[in-house]
C-alpha positions as CSV (number, residue, x, y, z in Angstrom):
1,X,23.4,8.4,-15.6
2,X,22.3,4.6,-15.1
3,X,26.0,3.7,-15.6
4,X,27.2,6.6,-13.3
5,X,24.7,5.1,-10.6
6,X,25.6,1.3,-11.2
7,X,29.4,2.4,-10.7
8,X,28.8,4.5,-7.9
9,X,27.2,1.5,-6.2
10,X,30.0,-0.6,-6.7
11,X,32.5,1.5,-5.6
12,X,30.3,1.9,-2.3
13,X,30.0,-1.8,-2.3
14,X,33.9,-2.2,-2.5
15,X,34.8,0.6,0.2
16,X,32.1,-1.3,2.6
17,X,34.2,-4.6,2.0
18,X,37.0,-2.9,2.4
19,X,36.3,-0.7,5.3
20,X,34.9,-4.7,6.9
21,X,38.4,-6.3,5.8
22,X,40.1,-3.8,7.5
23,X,38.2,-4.1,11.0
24,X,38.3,-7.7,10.7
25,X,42.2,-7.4,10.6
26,X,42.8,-5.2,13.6
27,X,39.7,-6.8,15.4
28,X,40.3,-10.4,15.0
29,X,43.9,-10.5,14.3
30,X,46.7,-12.0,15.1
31,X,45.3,-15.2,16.3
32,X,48.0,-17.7,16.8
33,X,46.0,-18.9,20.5
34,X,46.9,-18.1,23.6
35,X,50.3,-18.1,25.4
36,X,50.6,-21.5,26.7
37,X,50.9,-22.0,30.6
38,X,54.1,-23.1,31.5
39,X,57.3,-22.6,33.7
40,X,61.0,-23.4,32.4
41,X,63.3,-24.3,34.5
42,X,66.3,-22.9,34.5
43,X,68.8,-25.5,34.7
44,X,72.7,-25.4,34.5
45,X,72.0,-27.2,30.6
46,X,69.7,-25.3,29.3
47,X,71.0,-21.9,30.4
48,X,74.5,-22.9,28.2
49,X,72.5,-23.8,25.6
50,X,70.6,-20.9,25.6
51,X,73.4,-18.8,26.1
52,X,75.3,-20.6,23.2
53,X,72.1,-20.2,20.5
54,X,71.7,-16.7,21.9
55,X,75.1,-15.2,21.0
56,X,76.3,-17.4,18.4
57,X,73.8,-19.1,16.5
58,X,70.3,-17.7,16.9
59,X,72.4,-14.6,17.6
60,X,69.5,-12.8,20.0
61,X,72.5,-10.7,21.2
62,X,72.9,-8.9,17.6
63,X,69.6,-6.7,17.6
64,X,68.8,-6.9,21.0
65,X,72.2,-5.1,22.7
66,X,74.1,-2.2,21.3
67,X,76.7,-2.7,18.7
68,X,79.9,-0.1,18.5
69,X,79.9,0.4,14.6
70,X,83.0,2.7,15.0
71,X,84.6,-0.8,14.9
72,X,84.7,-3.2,12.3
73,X,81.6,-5.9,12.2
74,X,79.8,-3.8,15.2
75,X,81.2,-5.3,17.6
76,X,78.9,-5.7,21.3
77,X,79.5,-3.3,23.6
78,X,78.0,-4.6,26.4
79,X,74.4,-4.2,28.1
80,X,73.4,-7.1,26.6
81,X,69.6,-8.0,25.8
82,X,69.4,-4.0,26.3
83,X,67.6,-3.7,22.8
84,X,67.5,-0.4,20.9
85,X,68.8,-1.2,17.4
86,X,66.7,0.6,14.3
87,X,65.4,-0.6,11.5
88,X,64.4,2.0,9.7
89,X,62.7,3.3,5.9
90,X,66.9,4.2,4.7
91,X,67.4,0.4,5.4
92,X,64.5,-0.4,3.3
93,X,62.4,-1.5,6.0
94,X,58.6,0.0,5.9
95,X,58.5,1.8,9.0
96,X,60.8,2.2,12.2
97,X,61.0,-1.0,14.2
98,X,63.1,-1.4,17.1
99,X,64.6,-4.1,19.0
100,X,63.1,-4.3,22.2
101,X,65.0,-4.6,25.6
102,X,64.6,-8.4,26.2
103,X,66.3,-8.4,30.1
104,X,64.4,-8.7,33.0
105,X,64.1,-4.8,33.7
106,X,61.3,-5.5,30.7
107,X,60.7,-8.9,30.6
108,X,60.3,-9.8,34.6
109,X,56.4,-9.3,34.2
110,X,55.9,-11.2,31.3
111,X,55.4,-15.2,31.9
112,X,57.4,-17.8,30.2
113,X,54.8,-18.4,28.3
114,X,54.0,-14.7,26.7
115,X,58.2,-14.1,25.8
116,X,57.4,-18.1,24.2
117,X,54.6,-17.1,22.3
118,X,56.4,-14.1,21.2
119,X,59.2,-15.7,19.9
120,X,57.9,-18.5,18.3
121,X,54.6,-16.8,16.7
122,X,55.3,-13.2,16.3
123,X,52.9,-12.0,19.1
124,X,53.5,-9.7,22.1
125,X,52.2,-10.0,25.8
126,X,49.4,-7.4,24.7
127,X,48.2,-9.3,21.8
128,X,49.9,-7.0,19.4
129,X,51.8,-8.6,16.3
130,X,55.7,-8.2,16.1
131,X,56.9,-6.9,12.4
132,X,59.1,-10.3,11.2
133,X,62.3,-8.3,11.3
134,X,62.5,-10.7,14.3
135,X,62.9,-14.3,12.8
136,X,59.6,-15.4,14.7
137,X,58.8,-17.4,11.5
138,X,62.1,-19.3,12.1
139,X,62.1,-19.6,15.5
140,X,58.6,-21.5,15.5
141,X,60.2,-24.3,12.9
142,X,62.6,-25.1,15.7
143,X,62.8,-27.4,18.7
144,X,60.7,-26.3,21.6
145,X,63.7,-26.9,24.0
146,X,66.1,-24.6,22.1
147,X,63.6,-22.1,22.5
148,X,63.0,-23.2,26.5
149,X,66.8,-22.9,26.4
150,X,67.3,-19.3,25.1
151,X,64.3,-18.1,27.2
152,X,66.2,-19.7,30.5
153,X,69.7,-17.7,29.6
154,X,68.0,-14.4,29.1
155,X,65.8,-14.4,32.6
156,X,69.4,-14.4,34.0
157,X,70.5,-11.4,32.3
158,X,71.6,-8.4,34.1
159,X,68.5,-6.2,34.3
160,X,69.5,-3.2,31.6
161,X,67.4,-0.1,32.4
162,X,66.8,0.8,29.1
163,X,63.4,1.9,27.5
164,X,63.1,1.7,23.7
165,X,60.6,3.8,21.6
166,X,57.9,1.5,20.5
167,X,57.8,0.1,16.4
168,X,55.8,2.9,13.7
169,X,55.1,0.5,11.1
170,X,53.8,2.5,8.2
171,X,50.4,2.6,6.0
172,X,49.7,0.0,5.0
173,X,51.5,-2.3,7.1
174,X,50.4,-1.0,10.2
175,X,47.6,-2.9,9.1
176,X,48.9,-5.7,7.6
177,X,51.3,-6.5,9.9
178,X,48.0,-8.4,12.0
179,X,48.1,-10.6,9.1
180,X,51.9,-11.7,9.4
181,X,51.9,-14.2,12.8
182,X,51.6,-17.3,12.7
183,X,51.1,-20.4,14.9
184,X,54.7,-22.5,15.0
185,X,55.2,-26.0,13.1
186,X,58.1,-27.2,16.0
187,X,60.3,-29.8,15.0
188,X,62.9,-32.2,16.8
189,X,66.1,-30.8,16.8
190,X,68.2,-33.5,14.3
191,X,70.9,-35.7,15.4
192,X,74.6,-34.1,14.6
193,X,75.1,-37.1,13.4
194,X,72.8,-36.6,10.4
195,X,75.1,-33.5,9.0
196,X,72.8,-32.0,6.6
197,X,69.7,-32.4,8.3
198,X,71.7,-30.7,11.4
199,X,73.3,-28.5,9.2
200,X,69.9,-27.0,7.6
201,X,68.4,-26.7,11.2
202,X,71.4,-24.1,12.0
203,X,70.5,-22.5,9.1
204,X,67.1,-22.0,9.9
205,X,67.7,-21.0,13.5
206,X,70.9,-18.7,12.5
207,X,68.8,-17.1,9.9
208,X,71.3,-17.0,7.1
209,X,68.6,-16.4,4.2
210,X,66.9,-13.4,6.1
211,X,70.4,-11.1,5.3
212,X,71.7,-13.2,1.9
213,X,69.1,-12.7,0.0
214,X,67.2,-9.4,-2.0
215,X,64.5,-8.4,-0.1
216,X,61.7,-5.7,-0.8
217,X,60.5,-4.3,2.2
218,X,62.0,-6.3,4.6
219,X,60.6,-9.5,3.2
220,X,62.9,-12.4,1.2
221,X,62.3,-12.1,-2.6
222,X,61.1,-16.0,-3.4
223,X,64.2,-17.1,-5.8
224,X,66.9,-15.0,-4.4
225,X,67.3,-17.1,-0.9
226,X,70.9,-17.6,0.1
227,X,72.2,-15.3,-3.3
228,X,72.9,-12.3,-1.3
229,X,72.0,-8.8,-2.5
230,X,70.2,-7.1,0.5
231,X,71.0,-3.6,0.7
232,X,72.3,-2.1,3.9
233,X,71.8,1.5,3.1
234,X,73.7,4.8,5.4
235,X,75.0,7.8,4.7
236,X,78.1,6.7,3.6
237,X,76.6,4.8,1.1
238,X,75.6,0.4,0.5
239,X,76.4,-2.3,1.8
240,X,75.2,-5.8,0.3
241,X,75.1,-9.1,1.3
242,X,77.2,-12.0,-0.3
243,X,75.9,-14.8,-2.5
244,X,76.6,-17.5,-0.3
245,X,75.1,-20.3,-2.5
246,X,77.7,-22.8,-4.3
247,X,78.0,-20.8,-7.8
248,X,81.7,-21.1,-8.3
249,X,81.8,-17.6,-10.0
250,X,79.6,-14.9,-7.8
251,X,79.2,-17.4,-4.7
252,X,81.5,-19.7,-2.7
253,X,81.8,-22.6,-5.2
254,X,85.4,-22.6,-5.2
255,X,85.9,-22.5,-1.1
256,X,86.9,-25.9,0.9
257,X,85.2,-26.3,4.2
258,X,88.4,-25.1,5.9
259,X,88.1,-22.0,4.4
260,X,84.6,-21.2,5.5
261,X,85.9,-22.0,8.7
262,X,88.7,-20.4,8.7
263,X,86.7,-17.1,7.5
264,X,84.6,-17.5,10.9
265,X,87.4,-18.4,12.9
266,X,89.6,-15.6,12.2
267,X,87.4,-13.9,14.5
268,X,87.9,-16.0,17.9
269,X,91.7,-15.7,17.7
270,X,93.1,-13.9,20.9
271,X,95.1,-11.5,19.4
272,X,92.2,-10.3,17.0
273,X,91.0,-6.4,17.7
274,X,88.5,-5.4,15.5
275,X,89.8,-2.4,13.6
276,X,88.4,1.0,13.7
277,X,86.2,2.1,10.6
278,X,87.8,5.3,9.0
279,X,85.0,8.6,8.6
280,X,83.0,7.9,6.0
281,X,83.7,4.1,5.2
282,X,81.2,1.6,5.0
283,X,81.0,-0.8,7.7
284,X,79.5,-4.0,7.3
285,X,76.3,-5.4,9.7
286,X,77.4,-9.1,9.8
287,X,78.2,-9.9,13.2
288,X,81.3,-12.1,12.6
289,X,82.7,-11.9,16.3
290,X,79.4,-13.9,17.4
291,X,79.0,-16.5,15.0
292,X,82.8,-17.5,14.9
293,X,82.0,-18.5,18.4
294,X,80.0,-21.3,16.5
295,X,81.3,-24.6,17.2
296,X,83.1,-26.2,14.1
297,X,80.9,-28.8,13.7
298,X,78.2,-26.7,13.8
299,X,80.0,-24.3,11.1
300,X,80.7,-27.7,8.9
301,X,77.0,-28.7,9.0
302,X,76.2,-25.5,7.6
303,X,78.8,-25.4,5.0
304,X,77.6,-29.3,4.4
305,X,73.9,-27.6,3.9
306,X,75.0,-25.1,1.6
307,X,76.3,-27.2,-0.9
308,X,72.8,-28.9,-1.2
309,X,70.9,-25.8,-2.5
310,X,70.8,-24.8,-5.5
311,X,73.4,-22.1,-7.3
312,X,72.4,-18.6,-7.8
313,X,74.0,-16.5,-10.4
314,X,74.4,-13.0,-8.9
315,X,77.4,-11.0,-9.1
316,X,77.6,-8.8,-5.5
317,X,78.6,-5.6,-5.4
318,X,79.4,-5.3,-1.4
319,X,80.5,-2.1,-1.3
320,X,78.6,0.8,-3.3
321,X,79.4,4.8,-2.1
């Protein structure tokens, strides 16, 4: 009976830390500070830039506009920044997370600073954290003036009156998800003159190890980065990512630079229509039209970077009905 007591008392003892833990997590977290007070200015240069990261490199466009996946690569159909795309528990994700619309029918009564904060640290205008489907983590490695940039192009969007369900993140990361914000690390966007340093900051703000890699509930599995394997699950069956790490017998070891161009490139020609997707085939979720429009010597950084890390044995299977 002693021993019955003493383990009763101990499992009181560990629901009370528990049941603490878990109001200290939705009480006192996230806590990356507040948004800081400024005002961008939305000049001619920065509203390129942005609009160049936004479409083609940081590729904001992808999840936060509607996508026609009747067509080949999901191509944009317009409304742009009008949010709406799922993430849901058949792609592996541990909830339903949406992309919110990022125009100014939404964003108007934010301040620069709140849609800055939210970007760079993974928490809303409310206070509430953002699941890291959204490459917050990413985003707050990078220059502060990219991010000034891409905030300037999307004030000027065309106001889409859209309204998206809001994110059901399920047990128990609707409570851990407070845990998963954190306050930026900026850095100085590198010279393009220093190719691989360049090349690796594209990679970090493009997000190329987010999709080419295995994941496990939306998070990268540490060792798989850039080997490819994340499962794109639908009715119609799987779709994986490639290995895009230098192995020259399941990655892109034995392709020149002007192939992985040319395999981006394809994509800007004027005669290319993407093709329509027959019932029941698989389509794939890279977004090919929008990061062909990469600039080449962007695209040859990152080619340059991705011949610096290290080769991961893993044969792909794209395509799995």
């Amino acid at each position: 009976m002693k021993a019955l007591k003493l383990i009763g008392k101990i499992l009181a003892g560990l629901l009370v830390i528990i049941a603490l833990g878990i109001i200290y997590v939705k009480a006192a977290l996230p806590n990356t500070g507040p948004a800081p007070d400024i005002k961008i200015e939305r000049t001619v240069a920065r509203v390129e830039r942005g609009k160049y990261l936004a479409n083609h490199v940081t590729v904001c466009m992808d999840c936060h506009s509607t996508r026609d996946w009747s067509l080949y690569a999901g191509p944009l159909t317009g409304a742009l920044g009008g949010g709406g795309e799922e993430f849901t528990q058949e792609m592996g994700f541990p909830g339903k997370f949406y992309a919110p619309n990022i125009t100014p029918y939404t964003l108007a009564s934010w301040t620069d600073g709140e849609v800055f904060r939210a970007v760079t640290t993974g928490v809303n205008k409310s206070g509430k954290a953002l699941f890291p489907v959204m490459g917050y983590h990413r985003f707050g490695l990078l220059d502060k003036e990219d991010i000034y940039s891409v905030i300037a192009y999307i004030r000027g969007l065309p106001p889409v009156q859209q309204d998206i369900p809001q994110s059901e993140p399920d047990f128990p990361i609707n409570i851990l998800i407070n845990t998963m914000p954190q306050e930026a690390s900026f850095t100085t966007r590198p010279a393009e003159t220093d190719q691989l340093a360049y090349g690796k900051y594209l990679i970090t703000a493009a997000g190329c190890v987010d999709c080419h890699s295995k994941t496990d509930k939306g998070a990268v599995i540490p060792g798989t980065e850039f080997g490819g394997g994340m499962e794109f699950r639908s009715p119609n069956g799987v779709v994986r990512s490639a290995n895009i790490t230098m192995h020259k017998e399941t990655g892109i070891g034995n392709w020149t630079q002007e192939a992985f161009l040319g395999r981006f490139k394809a994509y800007t020609d004027s005669s290319y229509v993407s093709p329509k997707i027959a019932s029941g085939e698989l389509n794939t979720p890279m977004p090919w039209v929008m990061y062909a429009g990469m600039k080449e010597t962007d695209l040859s950084a990152i080619f340059a970077y991705l011949n610096t890390i290290k080769p991961i044995e893993n044969s792909v299977v794209k395509f799995e009905k």
